[in-house]
C-alpha positions in Angstrom: 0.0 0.0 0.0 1.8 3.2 -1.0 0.5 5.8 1.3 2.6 8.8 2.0 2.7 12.6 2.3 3.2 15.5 -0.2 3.6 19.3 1.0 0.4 21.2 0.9 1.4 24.7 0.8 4.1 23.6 -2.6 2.0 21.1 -3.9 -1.5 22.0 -3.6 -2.2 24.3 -6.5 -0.7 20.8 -8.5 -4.0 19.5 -8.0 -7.7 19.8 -9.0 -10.6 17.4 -8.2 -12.9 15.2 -10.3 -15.6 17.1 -12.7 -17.9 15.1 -10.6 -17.0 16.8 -7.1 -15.9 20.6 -7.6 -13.5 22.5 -5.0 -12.5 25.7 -4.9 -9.0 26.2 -4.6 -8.9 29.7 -2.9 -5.5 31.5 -2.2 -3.6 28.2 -1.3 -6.6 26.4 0.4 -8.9 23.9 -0.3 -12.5 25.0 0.1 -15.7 22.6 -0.6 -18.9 24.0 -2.2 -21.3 22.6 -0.7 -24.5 22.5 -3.4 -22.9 24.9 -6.1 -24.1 28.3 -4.0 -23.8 28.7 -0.7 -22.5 32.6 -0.7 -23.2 33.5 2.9 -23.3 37.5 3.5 -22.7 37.8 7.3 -22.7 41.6 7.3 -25.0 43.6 9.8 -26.5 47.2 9.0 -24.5 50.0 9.2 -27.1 51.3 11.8 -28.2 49.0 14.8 -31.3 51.0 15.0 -32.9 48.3 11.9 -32.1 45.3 14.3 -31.4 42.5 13.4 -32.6 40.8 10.5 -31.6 37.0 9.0 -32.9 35.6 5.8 -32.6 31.7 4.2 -33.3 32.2 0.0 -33.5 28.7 -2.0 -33.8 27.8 -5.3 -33.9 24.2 -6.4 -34.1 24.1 -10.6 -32.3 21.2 -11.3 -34.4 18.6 -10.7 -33.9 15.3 -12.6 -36.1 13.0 -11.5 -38.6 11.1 -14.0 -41.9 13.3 -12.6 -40.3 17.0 -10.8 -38.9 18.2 -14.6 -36.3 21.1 -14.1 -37.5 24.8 -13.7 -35.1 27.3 -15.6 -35.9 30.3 -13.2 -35.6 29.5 -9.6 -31.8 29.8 -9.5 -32.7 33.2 -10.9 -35.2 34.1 -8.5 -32.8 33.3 -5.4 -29.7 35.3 -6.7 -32.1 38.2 -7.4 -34.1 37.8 -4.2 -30.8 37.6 -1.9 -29.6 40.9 -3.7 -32.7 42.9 -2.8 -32.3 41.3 1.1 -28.8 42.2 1.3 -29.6 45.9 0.0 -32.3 45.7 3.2 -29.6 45.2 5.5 -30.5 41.3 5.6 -28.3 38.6 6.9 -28.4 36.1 4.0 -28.3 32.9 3.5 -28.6 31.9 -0.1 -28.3 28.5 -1.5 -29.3 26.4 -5.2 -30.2 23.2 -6.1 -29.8 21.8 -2.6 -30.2 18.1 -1.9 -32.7 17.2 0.8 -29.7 16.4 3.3 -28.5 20.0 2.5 -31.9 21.2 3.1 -32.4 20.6 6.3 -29.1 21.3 7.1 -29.6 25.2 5.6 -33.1 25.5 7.2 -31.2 24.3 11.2 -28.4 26.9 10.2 -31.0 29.6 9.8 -33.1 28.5 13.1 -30.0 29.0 15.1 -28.9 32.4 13.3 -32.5 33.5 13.7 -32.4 33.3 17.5 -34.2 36.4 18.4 -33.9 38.4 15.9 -36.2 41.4 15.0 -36.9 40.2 12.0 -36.7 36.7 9.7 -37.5 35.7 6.1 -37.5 32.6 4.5 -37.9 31.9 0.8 -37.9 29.2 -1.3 -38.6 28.5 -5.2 -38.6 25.2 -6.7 -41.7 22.7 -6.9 -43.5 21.9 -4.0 -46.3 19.4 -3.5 -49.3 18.5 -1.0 -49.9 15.4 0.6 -52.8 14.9 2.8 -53.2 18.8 3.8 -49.7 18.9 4.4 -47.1 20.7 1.8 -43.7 19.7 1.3 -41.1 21.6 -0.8 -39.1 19.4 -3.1 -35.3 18.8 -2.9 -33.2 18.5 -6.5 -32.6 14.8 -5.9 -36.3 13.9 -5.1 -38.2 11.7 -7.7 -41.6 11.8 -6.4 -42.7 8.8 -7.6 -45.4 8.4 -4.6 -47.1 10.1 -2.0 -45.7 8.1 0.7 -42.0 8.6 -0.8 -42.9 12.5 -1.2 -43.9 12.3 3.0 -41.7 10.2 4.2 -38.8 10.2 2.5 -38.0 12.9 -0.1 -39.8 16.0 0.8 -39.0 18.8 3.0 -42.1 19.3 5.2 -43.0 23.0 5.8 -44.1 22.6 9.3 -40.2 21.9 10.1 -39.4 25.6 9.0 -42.3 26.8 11.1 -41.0 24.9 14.2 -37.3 26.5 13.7 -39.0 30.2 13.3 -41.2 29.2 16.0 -38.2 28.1 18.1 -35.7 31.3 17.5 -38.4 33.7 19.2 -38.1 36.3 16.2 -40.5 39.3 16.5 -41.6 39.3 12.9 -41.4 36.3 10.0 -41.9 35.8 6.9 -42.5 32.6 5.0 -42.6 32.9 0.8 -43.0 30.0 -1.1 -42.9 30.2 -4.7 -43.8 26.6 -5.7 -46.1 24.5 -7.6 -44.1 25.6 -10.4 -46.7 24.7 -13.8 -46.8 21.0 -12.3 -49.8 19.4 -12.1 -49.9 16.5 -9.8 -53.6 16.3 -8.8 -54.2 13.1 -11.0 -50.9 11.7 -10.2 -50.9 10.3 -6.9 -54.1 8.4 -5.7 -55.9 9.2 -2.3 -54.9 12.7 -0.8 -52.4 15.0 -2.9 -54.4 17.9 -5.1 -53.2 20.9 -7.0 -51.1 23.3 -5.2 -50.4 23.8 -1.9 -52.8 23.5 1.4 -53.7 26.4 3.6 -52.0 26.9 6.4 -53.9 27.0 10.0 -52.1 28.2 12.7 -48.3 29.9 11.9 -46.2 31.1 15.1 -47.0 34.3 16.2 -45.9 37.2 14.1 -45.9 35.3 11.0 -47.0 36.0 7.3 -47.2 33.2 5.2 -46.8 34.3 1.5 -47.7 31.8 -1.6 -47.3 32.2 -5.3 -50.6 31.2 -5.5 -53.8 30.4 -3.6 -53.9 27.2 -2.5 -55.0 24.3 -4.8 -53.5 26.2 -7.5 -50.1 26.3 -9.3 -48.0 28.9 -10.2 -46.3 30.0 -13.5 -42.6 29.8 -13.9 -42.2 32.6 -15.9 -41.5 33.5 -19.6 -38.4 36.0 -18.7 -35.8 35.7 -16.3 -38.2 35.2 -12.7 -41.1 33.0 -12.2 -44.1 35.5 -12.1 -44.8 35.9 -8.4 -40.9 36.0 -8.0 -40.9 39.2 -10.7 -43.7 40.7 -8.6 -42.3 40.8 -5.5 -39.2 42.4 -7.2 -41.9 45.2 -8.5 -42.7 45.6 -5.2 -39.5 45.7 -3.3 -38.6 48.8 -5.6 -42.4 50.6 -4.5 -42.7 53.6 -2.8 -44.4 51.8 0.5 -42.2 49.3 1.2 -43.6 48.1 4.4 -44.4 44.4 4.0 -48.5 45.5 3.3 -47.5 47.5 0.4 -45.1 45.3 -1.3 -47.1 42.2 -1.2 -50.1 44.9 -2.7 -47.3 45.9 -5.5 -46.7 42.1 -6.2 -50.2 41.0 -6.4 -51.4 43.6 -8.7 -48.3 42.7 -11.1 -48.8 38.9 -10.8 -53.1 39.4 -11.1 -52.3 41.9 -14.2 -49.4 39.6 -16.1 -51.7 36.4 -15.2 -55.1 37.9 -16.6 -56.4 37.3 -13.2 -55.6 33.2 -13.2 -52.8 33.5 -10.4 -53.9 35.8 -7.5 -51.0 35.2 -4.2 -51.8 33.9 -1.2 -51.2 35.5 2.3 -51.5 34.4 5.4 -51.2 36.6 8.5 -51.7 39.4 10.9 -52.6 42.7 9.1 -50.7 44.7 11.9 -47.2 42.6 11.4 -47.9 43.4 7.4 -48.4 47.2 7.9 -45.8 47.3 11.2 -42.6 45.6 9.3 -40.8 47.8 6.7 -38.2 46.7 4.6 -36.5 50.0 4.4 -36.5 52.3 7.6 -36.0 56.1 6.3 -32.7 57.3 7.9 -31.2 54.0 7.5 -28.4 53.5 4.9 -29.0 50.4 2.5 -26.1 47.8 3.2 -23.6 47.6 0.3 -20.7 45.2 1.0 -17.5 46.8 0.8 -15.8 45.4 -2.1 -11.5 44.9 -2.0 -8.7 47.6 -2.0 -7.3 48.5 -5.3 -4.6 44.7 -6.3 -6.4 43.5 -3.2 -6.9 40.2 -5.2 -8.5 40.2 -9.4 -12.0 41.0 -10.6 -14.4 42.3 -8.5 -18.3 42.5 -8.2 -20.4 39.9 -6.7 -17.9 37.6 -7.8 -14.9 39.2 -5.6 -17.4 39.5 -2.6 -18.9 35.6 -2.9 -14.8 34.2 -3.3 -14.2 36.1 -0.1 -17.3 35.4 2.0 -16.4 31.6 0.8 -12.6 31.9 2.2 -13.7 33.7 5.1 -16.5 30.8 5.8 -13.9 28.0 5.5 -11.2 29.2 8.0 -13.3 31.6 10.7 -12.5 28.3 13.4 -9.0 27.5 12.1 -6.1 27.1 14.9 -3.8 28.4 12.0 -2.2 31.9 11.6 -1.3 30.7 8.8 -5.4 31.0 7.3 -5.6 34.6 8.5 -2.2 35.8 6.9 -3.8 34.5 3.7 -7.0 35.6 3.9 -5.4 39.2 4.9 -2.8 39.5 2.0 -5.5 38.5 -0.5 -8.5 40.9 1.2 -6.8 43.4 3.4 -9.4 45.9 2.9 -12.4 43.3 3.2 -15.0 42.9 5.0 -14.3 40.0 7.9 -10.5 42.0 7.9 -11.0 43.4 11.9 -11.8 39.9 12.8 -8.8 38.3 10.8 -6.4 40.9 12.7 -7.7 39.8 15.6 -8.0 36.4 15.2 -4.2 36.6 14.3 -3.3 38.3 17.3 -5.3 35.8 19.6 -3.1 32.8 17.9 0.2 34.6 17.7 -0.2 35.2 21.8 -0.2 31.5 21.6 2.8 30.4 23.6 3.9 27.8 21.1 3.7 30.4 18.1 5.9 33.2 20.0 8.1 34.1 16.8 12.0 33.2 17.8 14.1 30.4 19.3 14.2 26.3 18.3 10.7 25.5 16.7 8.7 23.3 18.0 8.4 20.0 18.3 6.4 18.3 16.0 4.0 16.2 17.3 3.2 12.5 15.8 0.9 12.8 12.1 -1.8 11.1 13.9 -1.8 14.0 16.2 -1.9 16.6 13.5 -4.1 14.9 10.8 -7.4 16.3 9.4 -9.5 12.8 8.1 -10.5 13.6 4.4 -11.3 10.7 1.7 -11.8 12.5 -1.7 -9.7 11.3 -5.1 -8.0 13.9 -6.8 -5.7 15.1 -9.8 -2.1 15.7 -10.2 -1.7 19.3 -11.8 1.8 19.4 -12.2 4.9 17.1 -11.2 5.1 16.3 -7.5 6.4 14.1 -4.8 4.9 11.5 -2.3 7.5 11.2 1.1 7.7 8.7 3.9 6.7 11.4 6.5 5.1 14.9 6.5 8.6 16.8 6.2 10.9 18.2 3.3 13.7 16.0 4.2 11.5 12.7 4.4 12.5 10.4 1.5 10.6 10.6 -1.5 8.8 7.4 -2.4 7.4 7.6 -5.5 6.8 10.8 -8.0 3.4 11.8 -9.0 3.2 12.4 -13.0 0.7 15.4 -13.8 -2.3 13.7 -14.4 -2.4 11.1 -12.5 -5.2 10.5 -9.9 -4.7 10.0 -6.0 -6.7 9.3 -2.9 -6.1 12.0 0.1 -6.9 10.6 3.2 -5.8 13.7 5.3 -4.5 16.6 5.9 -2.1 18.2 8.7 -3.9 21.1 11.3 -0.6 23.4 10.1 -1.9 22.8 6.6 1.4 22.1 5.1 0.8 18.5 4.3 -1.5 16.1 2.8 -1.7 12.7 3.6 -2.5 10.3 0.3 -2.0 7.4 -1.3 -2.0 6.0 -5.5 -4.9 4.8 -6.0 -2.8 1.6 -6.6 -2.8 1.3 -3.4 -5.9 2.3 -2.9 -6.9 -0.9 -4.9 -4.3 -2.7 -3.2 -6.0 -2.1 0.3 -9.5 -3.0 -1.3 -7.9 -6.1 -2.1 -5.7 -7.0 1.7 -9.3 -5.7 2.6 -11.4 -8.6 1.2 -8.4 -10.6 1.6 -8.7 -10.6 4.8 -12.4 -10.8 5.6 -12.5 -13.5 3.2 -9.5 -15.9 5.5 -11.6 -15.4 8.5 -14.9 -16.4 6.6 -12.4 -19.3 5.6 -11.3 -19.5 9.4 -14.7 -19.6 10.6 -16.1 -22.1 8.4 -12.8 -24.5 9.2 -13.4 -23.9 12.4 -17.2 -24.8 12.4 -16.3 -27.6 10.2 -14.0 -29.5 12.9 -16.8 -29.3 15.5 -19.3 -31.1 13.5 -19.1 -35.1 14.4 -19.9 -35.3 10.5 -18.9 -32.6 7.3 -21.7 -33.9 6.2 -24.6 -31.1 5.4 -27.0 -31.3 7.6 -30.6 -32.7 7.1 -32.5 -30.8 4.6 -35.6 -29.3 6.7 -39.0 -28.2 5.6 -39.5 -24.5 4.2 -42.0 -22.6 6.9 -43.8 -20.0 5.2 -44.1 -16.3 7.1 -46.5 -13.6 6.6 -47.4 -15.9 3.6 -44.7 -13.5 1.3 -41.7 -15.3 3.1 -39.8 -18.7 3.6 -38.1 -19.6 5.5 -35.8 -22.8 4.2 -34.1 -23.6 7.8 -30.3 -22.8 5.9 -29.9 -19.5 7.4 -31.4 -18.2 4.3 -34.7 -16.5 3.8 -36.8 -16.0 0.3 -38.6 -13.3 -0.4 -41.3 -14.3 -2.6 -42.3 -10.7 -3.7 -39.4 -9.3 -5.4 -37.7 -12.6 -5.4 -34.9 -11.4 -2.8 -32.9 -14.3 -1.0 -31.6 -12.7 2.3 -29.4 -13.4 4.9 -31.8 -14.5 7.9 -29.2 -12.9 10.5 -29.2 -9.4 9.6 -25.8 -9.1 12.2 -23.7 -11.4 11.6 -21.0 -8.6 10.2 -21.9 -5.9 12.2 -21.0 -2.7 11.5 -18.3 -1.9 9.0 -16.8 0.5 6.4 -18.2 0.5 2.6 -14.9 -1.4 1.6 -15.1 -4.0 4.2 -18.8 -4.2 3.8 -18.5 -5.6 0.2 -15.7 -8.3 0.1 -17.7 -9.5 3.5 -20.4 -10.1 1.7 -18.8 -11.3 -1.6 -16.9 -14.2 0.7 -20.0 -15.3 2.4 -20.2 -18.8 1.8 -21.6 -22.4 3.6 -20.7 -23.0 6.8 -20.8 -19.3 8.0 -23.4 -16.5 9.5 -25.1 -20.2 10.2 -25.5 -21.1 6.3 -26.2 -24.6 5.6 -27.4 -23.8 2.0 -24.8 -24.8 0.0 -23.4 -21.2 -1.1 -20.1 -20.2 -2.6 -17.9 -17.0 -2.0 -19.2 -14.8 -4.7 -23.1 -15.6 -4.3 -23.7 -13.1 -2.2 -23.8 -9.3 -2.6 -24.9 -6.0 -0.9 -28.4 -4.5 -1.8 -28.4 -1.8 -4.4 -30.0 1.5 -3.8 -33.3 0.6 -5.4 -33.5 -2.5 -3.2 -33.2 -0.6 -0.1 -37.0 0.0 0.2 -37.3 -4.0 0.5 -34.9 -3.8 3.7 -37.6 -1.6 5.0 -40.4 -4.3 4.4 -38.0 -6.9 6.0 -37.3 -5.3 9.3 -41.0 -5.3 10.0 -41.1 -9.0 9.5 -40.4 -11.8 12.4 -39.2 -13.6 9.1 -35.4 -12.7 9.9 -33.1 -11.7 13.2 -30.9 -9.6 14.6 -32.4 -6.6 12.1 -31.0 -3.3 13.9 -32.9 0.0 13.7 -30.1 1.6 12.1 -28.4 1.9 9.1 -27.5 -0.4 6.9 -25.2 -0.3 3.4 -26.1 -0.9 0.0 -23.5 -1.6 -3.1 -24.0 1.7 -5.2 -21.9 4.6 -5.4 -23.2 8.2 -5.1 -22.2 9.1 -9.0 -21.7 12.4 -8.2 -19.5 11.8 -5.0 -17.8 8.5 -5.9 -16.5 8.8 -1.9 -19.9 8.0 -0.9 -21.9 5.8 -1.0 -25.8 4.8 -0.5 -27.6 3.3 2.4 -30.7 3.0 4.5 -31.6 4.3 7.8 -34.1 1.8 9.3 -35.8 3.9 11.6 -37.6 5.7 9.1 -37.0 4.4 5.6 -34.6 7.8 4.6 -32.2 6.9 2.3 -28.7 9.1 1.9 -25.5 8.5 1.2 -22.4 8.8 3.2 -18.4 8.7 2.9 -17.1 5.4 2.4 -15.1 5.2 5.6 -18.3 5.6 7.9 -19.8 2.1 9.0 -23.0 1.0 9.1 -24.2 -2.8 9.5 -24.1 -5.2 7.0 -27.0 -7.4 5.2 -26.3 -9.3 2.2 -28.8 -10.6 0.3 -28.7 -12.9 -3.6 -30.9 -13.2 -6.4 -33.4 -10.3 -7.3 -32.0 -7.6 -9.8 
């Protein structure tokens, strides 16, 4: 296995990830993008007096599943909706084409910045559905293919964005939901899902709920750049009365006048919050973010200030000087520059990083590794060494080109630590290697107990639930999708991706309590589109030892070949995860 280190602050601009997996490489570090967007403006008002307002904007266009077809404007209408919050001293949040795991990880992030503030908006455009009197906005990744998958599984319900306004105590909140995009699912589903989205009862107190639409309607996405109720409350934001009343007027005049009266918005709320909350105080000087000094950096617009708020984002809890030096020679007139001084001071106080005298000693690479697991690109020439030092000796030389797995990196940020992906392979292999000798171990060993090798007496199949049998081998047919499974759904435990698949490819007779006459190689993980089946098993008394918790499946995320898919038990949600993480272990054969 040739793993080793190469020198992060020589090396790293040598290297760029897979098309599949972007990162920005952003002077001299490496900073993920999590869902394409994520430009996070975390400036407050020039004058306190406006309070303190926080906004989350989404827009989810690139849908690809076979019944939610993409939307070209809602990317659109969340840039343009996040500029006109910013320019209202607004604490953004803004985000596209988020997963649903991203989802709910944006709307927790705004619950906890929202904690008492004077004022909170969220937005979202993309489709959205209802199921049974209850609407669910619709993640990229979601197929809707039925109602119970839209409820349970895929959508975002949102009551959960309610309960996280409800929980940060805000004075005043607004909820606008551009959805229902020209999609018409009323015939789709059977029993309760109808056009457009259900009214909503009882918000949190000081709430306005806003739709495109009324409810049981849908809305259009627009012939120009915004969807229609989008462009309307753009119309309205640039209105003489710009309290919240008197833009939501402005916007549904424009969306009743444009739609010849078919689209009419929906709104939801106290009159008093409408008339009390103004987007623009008088007196109050609109936010604009202070773009770099003159060299500070090349370009500039919103393209300067979103590569800085993206830098800033990625090191604001690093231990390094190092970050802040970086971040200052490349913005020293920006906006988080104060806190970077600072910051710097507060680490260079630091006893172990007074400038001066023997540097320190430095401590073990276990101590000082980062875990990481992405594959990446050689850019240029470089070197792989024994240890995390300029004088360690140089193993093997990486050609420009060529690919490599990075397992870590080093809290100074000097070092990576990474591996070919020969040896990558070459631990997949010593990896099934060795599951596959104690499978061999085991079944030796269960062999020499036996008075007999002699397999044992073939017993009658019991059926269960009359959609299972049960054929006494340790084996268990499904007679529904055809599915043989493991009866003990524990016999592996709990174990990473890698491990997971040659344990299952060496299960065999004679272990996990097999009697059925199996070879190494019979047996396989689930794939993603059998995970639903796990579901159905762990509610039968057909197998044993099924945990309530996650459980692997064989396919790689083909957008993040690091991860992979699985199943959490519990509830039915399906996700993916990196490869190292471990959950149990069920194999199954047949099927497919």
């Amino acid at each position: 296995m040739m793993r080793r280190w190469f020198n992060f602050g020589t090396d790293e601009k040598a290297m760029r990830v897979p098309k599949i997996h972007w990162l920005l490489l952003v002077a001299g570090l490496l900073i993920p993008l999590m869902s394409v967007l994520a430009t996070e403006d975390r400036g407050r008002s020039r004058d306190q007096n406006i309070g303190k307002r926080v906004a989350l904007v989404i827009g989810n266009g690139a849908y690809v599943g076979e019944f939610l077809g993409p939307l070209k404007n809602p990317v659109n209408d969340a840039d343009d909706i996040a500029k006109a919050l910013k320019g209202f001293n607004f604490e953004v949040m803004a985000y596209k084409n988020l997963n649903k795991e991203d989802m709910y990880e944006a709307i927790s992030e705004f619950g906890k910045r929202a904690g008492n503030a004077d004022a909170t908006l969220f937005y979202f455009a993309g489709h959205g559905l209802q199921i049974k009197s209850h609407n669910y906005l619709m993640p990229v990744d979601a197929s809707a293919e039925s109602e119970a998958l839209v409820a349970q599984v895929e959508g975002v319900d949102v009551n959960y964005v309610l309960e996280e306004i409800d929980n940060a105590k805000s004075t005043i909140n607004m909820v606008m939901l551009d959805a229902c995009r020209n999609n018409d699912f009323s015939g789709r589903f059977r029993g309760g899902s109808v056009r457009g989205l259900a009214p909503t009862s009882s918000p949190p107190k000081g709430t306005v709920i806003v739709y495109a639409t009324d409810p049981g309607n849908v809305a259009a996405d627009g012939e120009g750049r915004n969807g229609l109720f989008t462009a309307g409350l753009l119309n309205g934001f640039k209105a003489k009365d710009l309290s919240l009343d008197g833009v939501l007027l402005t916007a549904s005049t424009y969306v009743e006048e444009k739609s010849g009266r078919k689209q009419t918005p929906y709104v939801n709320g106290p009159k008093t919050v409408m008339e009390r909350f103004k987007f623009k105080i008088e007196g109050v000087v609109e936010m604009v973010p202070e773009g770099p000094a003159k060299g500070a950096g090349s370009g500039g617009g919103g393209g300067q200030s979103n590569q800085e708020t993206l830098f800033w984002e990625t090191i604001k809890g690093s231990q390094d000087a190092v970050d802040f030096e970086e971040y200052l020679k490349k913005f020293p007139n920006g906006m988080f520059s104060g806190l970077a001084q600072n910051r710097l001071k507060k680490l260079k106080d630091k006893p172990f990083m007074v400038a001066g005298g023997e540097p320190p000693k430095e401590p073990s690479p276990a101590e000082k590794l980062n875990a990481m697991d992405r594959e990446m690109f050689v850019m240029k020439p470089s070197k792989l060494r024994e240890g995390p030092t300029a004088k360690g000796k140089v193993v093997v030389g990486l050609k420009e080109g060529m690919k490599i797995h990075v397992l870590g990196r080093t809290t100074d940020g000097q070092w990576y630590r990474a591996e070919t992906m020969a040896g990558k392979e070459n631990k997949e292999a010593q990896a099934e290697a060795r599951v596959r000798a104690e499978a061999e171990r085991e079944s030796e060993r269960q062999a020499q107990t036996q008075v007999a090798t002699v397999r044992p007496a073939k017993t009658t199949p019991v059926s269960i639930d009359n959609r299972y049998v049960d054929h006494g081998d340790g084996t268990i047919t499904d007679k529904k999708t055809g599915l043989v499974g493991l009866k003990n759904a524990n016999c592996f435990g709990e174990k990473p991706w890698e491990e997971a698949m040659a344990s299952a490819r060496s299960l065999a007779n004679g272990s996990c309590g097999l009697s059925d006459g199996s070879r190494s190689g019979d047996w396989r993980l689930p794939t993603k589109e059998e995970l639903p089946i796990l579901m159905e098993w762990e509610k039968s008394s057909a197998f044993s030892g099924v945990q309530t918790n996650y459980y692997w499946s064989s396919s790689t995320n083909a957008s993040n070949t690091s991860n992979a898919w699985y199943v959490y038990l519990g509830n039915g949600y399906v996700s993916n995860a990196v490869k190292a993480y471990s959950p149990y272990v069920w194999p199954v054969r047949g099927g497919q």
